[in-house]
Each structure stands twice: as structure tokens, then as C-alpha cells.
N, C-alpha and C positions, 0 to 999 in steps of 0.2 A: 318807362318809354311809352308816348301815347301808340293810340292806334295805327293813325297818318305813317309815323316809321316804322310798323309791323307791317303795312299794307306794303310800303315799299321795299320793305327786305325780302316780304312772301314775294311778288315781282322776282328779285332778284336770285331767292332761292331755288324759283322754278320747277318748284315739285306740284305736282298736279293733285287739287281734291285734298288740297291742307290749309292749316292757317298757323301761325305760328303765336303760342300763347305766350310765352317766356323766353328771355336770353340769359345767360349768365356766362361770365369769360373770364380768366385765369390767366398768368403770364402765358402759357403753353397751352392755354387749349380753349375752344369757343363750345356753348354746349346751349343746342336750341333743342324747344319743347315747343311738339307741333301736334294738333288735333285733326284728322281723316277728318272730312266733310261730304264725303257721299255716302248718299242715306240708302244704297242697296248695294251689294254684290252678287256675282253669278254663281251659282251653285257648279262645282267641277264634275256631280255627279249628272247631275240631268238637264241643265244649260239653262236654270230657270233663276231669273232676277230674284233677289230673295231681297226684304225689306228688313226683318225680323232679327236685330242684333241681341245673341244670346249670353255674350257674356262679355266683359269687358277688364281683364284681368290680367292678362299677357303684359308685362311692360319691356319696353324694347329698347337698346341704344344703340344702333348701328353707327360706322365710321363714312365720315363724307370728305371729298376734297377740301384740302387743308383748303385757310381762310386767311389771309396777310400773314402766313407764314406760323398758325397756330393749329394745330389739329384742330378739326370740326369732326361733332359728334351733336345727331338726330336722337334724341329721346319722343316716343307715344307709344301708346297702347294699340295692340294689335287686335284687334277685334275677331270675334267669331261670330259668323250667324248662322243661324238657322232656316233651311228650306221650307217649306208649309207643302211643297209638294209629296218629294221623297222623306221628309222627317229627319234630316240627317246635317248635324252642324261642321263646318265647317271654316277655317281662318279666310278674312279674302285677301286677294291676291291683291298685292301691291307690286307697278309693273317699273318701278320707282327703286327696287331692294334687288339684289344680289340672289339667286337662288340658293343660296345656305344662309340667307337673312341675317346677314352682319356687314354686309357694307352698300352702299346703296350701287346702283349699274354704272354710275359715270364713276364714281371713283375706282371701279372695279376695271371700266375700260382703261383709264390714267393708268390702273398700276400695268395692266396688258402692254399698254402701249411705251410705258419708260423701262418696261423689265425686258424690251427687246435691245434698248443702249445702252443700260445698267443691268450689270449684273445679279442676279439674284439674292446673292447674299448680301450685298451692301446696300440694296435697296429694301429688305426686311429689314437692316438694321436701321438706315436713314427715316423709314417709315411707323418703324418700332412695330410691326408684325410678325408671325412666325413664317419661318422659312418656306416649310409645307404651305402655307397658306396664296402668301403670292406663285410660289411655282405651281400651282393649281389655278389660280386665276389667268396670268399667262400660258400657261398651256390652253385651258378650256377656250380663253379668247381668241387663242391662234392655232383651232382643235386642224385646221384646212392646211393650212401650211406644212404644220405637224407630220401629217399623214395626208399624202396628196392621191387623187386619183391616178391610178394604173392607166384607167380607158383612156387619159390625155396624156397618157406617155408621148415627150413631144415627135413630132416628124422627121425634124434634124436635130439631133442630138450630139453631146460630147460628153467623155467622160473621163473624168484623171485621178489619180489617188493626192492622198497630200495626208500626213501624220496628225494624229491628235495629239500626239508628247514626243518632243522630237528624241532622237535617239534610241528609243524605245521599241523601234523596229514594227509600231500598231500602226497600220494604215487604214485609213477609211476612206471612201470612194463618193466622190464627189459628181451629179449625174447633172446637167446643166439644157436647159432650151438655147439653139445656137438662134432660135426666131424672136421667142424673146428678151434672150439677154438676162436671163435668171435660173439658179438652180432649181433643177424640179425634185431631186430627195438626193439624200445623204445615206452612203450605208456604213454598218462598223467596221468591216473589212473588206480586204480585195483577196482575198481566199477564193479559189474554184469555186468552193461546194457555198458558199456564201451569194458570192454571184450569181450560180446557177441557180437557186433556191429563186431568186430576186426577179430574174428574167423569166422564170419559168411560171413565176402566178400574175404575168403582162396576161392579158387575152391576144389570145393567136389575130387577131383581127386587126387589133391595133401595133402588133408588132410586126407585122404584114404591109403596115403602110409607114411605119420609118422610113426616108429613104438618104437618109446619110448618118454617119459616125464617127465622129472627130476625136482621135485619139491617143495615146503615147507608144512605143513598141513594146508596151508589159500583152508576151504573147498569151495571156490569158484574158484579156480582155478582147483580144481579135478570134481568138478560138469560139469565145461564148455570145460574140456581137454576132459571128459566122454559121453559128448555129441557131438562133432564136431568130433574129434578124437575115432572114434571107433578100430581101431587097433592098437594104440599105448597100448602100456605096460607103468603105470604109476607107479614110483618109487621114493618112499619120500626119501627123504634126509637123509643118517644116522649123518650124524652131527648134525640134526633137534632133530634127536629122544634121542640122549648124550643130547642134549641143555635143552630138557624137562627132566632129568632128573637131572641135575647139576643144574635145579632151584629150584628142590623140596630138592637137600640136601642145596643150598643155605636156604631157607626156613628155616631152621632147626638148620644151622649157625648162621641166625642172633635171633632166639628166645634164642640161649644160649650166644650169647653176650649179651644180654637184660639182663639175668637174673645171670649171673655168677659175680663173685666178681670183684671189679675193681683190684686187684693187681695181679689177674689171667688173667685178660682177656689180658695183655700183652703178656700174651706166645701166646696168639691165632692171636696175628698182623698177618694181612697180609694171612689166613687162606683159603678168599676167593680165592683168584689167587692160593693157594697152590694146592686146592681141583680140579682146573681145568685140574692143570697140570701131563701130564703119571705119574705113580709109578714109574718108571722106568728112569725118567728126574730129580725126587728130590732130591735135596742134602742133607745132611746130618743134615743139620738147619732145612731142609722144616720136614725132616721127624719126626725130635724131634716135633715139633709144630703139624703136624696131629695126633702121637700120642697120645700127650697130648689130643688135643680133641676126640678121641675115646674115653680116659679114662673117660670125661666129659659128650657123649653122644654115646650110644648104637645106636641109630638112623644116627646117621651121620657116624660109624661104618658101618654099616651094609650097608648103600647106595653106601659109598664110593667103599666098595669092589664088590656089584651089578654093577657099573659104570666102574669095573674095567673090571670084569669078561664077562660085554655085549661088553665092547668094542673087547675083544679079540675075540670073534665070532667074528664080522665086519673084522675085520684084518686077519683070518685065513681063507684064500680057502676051502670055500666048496659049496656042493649043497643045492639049498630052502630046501629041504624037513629037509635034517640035520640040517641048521639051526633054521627052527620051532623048534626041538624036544628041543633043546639044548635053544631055546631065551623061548620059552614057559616054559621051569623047573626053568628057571632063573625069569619068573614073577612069578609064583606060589610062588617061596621062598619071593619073595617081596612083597607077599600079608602076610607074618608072620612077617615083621617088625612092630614094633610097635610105627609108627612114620605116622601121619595123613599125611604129607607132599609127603609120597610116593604114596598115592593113584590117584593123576594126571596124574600122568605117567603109571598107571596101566590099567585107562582107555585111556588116548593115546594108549598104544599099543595096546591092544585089538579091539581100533578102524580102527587101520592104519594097522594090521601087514600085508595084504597080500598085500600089496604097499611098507610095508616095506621090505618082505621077496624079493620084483622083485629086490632087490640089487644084491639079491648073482647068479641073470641070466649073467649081464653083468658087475656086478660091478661099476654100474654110477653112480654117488653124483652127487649135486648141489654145489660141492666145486669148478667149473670153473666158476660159476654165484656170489658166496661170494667171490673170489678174483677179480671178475670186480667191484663188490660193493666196495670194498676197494680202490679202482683204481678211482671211481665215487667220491669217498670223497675226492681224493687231488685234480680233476678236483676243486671242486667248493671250494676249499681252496684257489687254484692259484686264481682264476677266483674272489675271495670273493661273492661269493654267482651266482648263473643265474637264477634270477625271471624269465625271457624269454624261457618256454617248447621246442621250437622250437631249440631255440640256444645251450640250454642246452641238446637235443637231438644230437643233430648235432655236436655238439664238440665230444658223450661221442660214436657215429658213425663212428668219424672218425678219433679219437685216435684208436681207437681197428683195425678197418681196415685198417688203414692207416702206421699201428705198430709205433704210434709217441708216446712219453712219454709225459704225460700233464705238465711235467716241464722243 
């Protein structure tokens, strides 16, 4: 190969202060041989230009962004020189190499950057690397995401648990910016002494100026928000407070499948998902089928349309105070149904409502924490499964901040 196509691959190579002597390539692999062209380096002991190269001995072959789908690999000599001031030799720095000097910085960023949509393990094996190796490149690239500053604990915050291995009963706690639209840390559990640990090394200064907290009725999260968090405004969830309530008319559902006729119970298919969904979204199938069960039960009647009626307060602009008058006439009727199944939810609200009422100040949900929770479930679909807290933290880090899609 003349010069003319050396000069234009050096070009294309893009690595600074080299030239490339040699190419040679293999079905699977490309393997260039490149010569340093600056005649000085800096000394790290005493910042002085040093001319004087002492030894030239080192041979290196670091790994580079593959090449039309061939591994590339950089072979030179790593040079050492010598100071003339302090007397003391030294490699120099090449700002081109990976600082464990086996792969060079962009392929190092590459692996950083696809081991946040690719899993770790299948991307050392697709890359033919060890496992430690890339999970060390990606972490160190995403050292910030990883481990986020305390002081920018956000202002309006949420925070919801959601499982690492479902049925397993391990919950880890998901802490989310409601300003920006991203999680700010992950922890491994929602234990007291866990949370309290977590909340208590915030600085008093910056948890002083939170001033909301978007959340579910696990009263351990409201005790420890309640405690650290003295000026946040703490506001449950209204999707939480429908949720308790569509379980007490599910309740109700399934004691009249129990006990109705099997040739009837066919019109009620599918009943549950029907009862979930707006009035307003049901077809004309759906509606035949809910009616039918009104007819069958007075109870699941009278819930449905309680379900209906609390939803539209939620959906229609107004002030706390109107919506007390209006959610309060709507429990009171719900204490005259005559269905045991409604009384959970009677005491829920009673219990939560001035957490529930902070909704109608800013109108905040915890429905930007249940769609990261949905987001968190195809993570460990792709991934099948990440027993590793750490890695399964750090993927769910820096998918969100990163804006990369886990698939």
C-alpha cells in the first residue's frame, strides 16, 4: 500500500501525533501498526517538556472500534522519556488510550455507551471481552449517574418501590425529579432503617428546601418524608386512591362469580378489565356485560358509579377546599352501600385525605414513577432477570438519563 492511502487512512483513523506504518487483516480482525510522531512529552513529575526519549521497548496492542464489522486492533511502541530537569523517566501520556491502556477512549466510550441498551453479559460475549472489564468501563463512564449528588436532591420529588425479582417480596425504591422527568437514585430496599439511613446523609439545607412529595400510602414512606422533609407538601397518589377502590369492587366481582350460575356467569367474561375501564371508553359489548352485572349486584352498582363520579373530581380543575366538600358527600354516600367490601376504602380515605386533597394545589401524581416502573420491567425482560443491585441500579440510571431505550 503506497503512502497517498496511508495518509488517507491516518485522516480517517483520527488519532493525533501518529502515522501509520503497516496494515495487515484477517477474515475477523484488522491490525494496524502506528508510529508516535511527537518529539517531546511532559514530565508528570515537574510539568517540564522533555525531549529526551529513553527507551523504546514497550510494545502495545490495544483494542479499537471494530472496522466493517472486523475487530481493530492499534499495535506501537510506548515510549519512555526521560526528564533532564528532575532525572526521572517516565511513559508519556497518550490522551488517545483508555487509562488501563488496552483499549483506546472512543472505543471505551462505544462500550459505555451500548452497555447501557445491552446487557453486560451479552455484550462481553458479542465483543469477546471479559465480563469485569466492560462492567468497569461502564460504570467508570457513568461514575455521575451511578452515584448522584445528595446537594441536588430534587425540590419536587416522588418516590415508589417496585421489585427487583418479582414474587420475591425484595423491594427497592425508586426516588424520581417530578421537574425533570428522571430518576435521581435507586435504593435496594424500602425497609425503615434503610430509608432512614438514605434521608439522613441529604444535608439539612437541601432537604429544607423540597417542597413536595409524590407518593403511595406505604406509611413508611410518609412517616420518614415527615420527618427529614419538614416543608415538602406530601401528596398521595390519585391513581393509588381509584386502585383502592377498584379492589373493593373487584372483591365483590369475584364473590358473584362464586356464587352465580355457570350459564350466566358467561355474560360476566371478562368483567374485570371492563370495570377498570372509563364509561366513557366502553363499547357497546362492554356495556351490555356491566349492565348485566348491576342487575346481579346492587353493590358492584353502586361502587362502580362511586368510581365514576370520584374520578371526575380528580379530572376537573378545582380548589382543595371544593374538593373536600364534593369527595367528602361522595364517602358519606359510600358509607350507605350495603356491600362490606366498600368499607377499605372508607377508611383509606379518611385516613389519607389531607395528602390526598394536596393534589388539587399542583396537580402532581406519582404517574411519572409508575410509567418508569413499566420501563423498569422491560429492563429486566431484555436483561432476563439482574440479581446484581448495583448493575440493575445502573442500567435503570442510565437508561432514563441517558434517554436510551432498554431495547
Amino acid at each position: 500500500m503506497n503512502t497517498i492511502n496511508f495518509t488517507i487512512l491516518e485522516q480517517i483513523l483520527g488519532i493525533p501525533n501518529t502515522k501509520i506504518t503497516e496494515i495487515n487483516q484477517s477474515e475477523t480482525e484488522i491490525h494496524i501498526y502506528i508510529e508516535c510522531t511527537n518529539q517531546s512529552a511532559l514530565c508528570p513529575i515537574c510539568r517540564c517538556e522533555c525531549d529526551t526519549v529513553h527507551e523504546q521497548k514497550e510494545k502495545k496492542e490495544i483494542r479499537d472500534c471494530s472496522v466493517f464489522g472486523k475487530k481493530c486492533f492499534l499495535h506501537f511502541i510506548h515510549r519512555r522519556f526521560k526528564c533532564r530537569k528532575c532525572n526521572r523517566t517516565f511513559m508519556e501520556k497518550l490522551s488517545w488510550i483508555d487509562s488501563y491502556g488496552r483499549y483506546t477512549q472512543r472505543y471505551a466510550d462505544w462500550l459505555a455507551s451500548y452497555g447501557i441498551t445491552l446487557d453486560i453479559k451479552n455484550l462481553s460475549k458479542r465483543e469477546d471481552i471479559g465480563y469485569s472489564t466492560v462492567e468497569r468501563i461502564v460504570k467508570n463512564r457513568n461514575y455521575a449517574y451511578l452515584f448522584p449528588d445528595k446537594n441536588n436532591f430534587p425540590v419536587n420529588a416522588g418516590i415508589d418501590e417496585f421489585a427487583q425479582k418479582k414474587g420475591r417480596g425484595n423491594f427497592c425504591v425508586l426516588i424520581a425529579n417530578n421537574d425533570t422527568k428522571k430518576p435521581f437514585d435507586v435504593l435496594p430496599s424500602r425497609d425503615e432503617e434503610e430509608l432512614d439511613r438514605y434521608f439522613n446523609s441529604i444535608p439539612k439545607e437541601t432537604r429544607d428546601n423540597t417542597q413536595s412529595f409524590t407518593l403511595d400510602m406505604w406509611k413508611i414512606f410518609i412517616k420518614l418524608v415527615k420527618k427529614y422533609f419538614p416543608n415538602a407538601k406530601i401528596v398521595v397518589d390519585r391513581f393509588h386512591v381509584m386502585k383502592c377502590l377498584l379492589k373493593c369492587i373487584d372483591k365483590t366481582r369475584r364473590r358473584l362469580q362464586k356464587i352465580i350460575a355457570k350459564d350466566r356467569s358467561e355474560k360476566l367474561k371478562d368483567l374485570r378489565w371492563i370495570i377498570l375501564k372509563n364509561n366513557e371508553n366502553l363499547t357497546l359489548e362492554e356495556k351490555e356485560k356491566l349492565y348485566f352485572a348491576f342487575e346481579c349486584s346492587k353493590g358492584i352498582k353502586e361502587m362502580y358509579e362511586l368510581k365514576e363520579n370520584i374520578r371526575a373530581v380528580f379530572e376537573k380543575k378545582m380548589s382543595k377546599e371544593e374538593a373536600r366538600k364534593k369527595l367528602r358527600t361522595l364517602v358519606s354516600k359510600a358509607k350507605e352501600i350495603n356491600d362490606k367490601s366498600i368499607k377499605s376504602f372508607i377508611k383509606t380515605y379518611n385516613t389519607f385525605e389531607d395528602y390526598i386533597l394536596n393534589y388539587f394545589d399542583n396537580r402532581q401524581s406519582n404517574g411519572l414513577l409508575e410509567g418508569m416502573n413499566n420501563k423498569i420491567k422491560l429492563i429486566k425482560r431484555v436483561a432476563y432477570g439482574m440479581p446484581n443491585f448495583i448493575n440493575f441500579s445502573a442500567r435503570i440510571l442510565w437508561t432514563f438519563n441517558c434517554n436510551h431505550s432498554p431495547i
